[in-house]
C-alpha positions in Angstrom: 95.7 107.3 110.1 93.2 105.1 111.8 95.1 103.7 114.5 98.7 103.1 116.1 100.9 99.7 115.4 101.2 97.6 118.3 104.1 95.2 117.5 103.3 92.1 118.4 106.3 89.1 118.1 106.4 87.1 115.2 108.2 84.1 115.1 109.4 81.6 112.3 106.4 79.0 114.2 104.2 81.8 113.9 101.6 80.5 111.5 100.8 82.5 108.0 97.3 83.8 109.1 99.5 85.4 112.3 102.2 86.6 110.2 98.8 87.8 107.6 97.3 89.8 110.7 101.1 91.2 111.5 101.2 93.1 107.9 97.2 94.0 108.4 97.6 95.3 111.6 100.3 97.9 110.5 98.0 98.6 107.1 95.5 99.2 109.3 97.3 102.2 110.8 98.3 103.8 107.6 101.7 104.7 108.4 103.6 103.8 105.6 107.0 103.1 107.9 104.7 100.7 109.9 104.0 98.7 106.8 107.6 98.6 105.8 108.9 97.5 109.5 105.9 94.8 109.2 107.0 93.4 106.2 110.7 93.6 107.1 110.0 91.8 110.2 108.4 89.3 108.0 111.0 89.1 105.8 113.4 88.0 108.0 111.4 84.8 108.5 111.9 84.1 105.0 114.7 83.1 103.0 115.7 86.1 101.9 117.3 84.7 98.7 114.3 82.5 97.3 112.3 86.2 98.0 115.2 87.8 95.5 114.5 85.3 93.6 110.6 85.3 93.3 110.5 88.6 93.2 113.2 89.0 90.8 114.8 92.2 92.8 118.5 91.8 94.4 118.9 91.3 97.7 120.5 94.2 98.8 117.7 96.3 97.3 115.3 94.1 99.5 117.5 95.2 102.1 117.1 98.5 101.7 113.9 98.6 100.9 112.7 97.1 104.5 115.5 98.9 106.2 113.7 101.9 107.5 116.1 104.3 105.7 114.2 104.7 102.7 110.7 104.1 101.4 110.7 101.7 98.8 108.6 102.1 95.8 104.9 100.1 95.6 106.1 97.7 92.9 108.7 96.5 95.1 106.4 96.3 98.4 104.1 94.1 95.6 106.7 91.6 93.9 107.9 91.2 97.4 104.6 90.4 99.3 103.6 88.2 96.3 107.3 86.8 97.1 106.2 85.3 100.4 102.8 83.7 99.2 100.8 87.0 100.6 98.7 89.4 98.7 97.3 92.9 98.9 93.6 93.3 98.9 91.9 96.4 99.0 89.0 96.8 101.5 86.3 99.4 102.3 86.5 101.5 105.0 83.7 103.3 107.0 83.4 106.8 107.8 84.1 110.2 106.0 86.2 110.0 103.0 86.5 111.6 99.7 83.2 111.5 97.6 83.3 109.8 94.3 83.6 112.2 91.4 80.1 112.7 89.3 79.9 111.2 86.1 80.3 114.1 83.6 78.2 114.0 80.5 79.9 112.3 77.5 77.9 114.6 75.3 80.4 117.7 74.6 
């Protein structure tokens, strides 16, 4: 985990690049209940029946999903995201990770 969430309020005036850095900031740590309290809090600024809708879950399951309780699965945490007009991008990061495998020989 790189670093801790620090919740910072979001607001329905808060524009989408601040509710954008919200999510990142709490990607940015990692912590996969982080990420889901991020997005829940952002999903309350939403109506959380077009959401349903877009993402063509129920609302209950959305519910549940953001609640805390229970992880929800990545295709949810996608069609949801995509929902609100955001998406996820993959980024690199610096430092010591896992190595790329070597390319084995296609010859057998």
């Amino acid at each position: 985990m790189s670093e801790k969430f620090v919740e910072t309020p979001i607001e329905p005036r808060s524009s989408r690049r601040d509710i954008g850095a919200h999510i990142n900031r709490a990607f940015a740590t990692s912590d996969i209940t982080a990420i889901c309290r991020a997005i829940g809090d952002v999903i309350r600024l939403h109506n959380i029946s077009d959401i349903a809708r877009e993402a063509e879950l129920e609302r209950t399951s959305i519910y549940r999903a953001f609640a805390g309780e229970k992880l929800p699965n990545f295709s949810t945490v996608l069609r949801v995201l995509d929902a609100m007009g955001f998406q996820l991008r993959v980024t690199h990061r610096r430092g010591n990770r896992a190595k790329p495998a070597r390319e084995r020989s296609l010859k057998s």
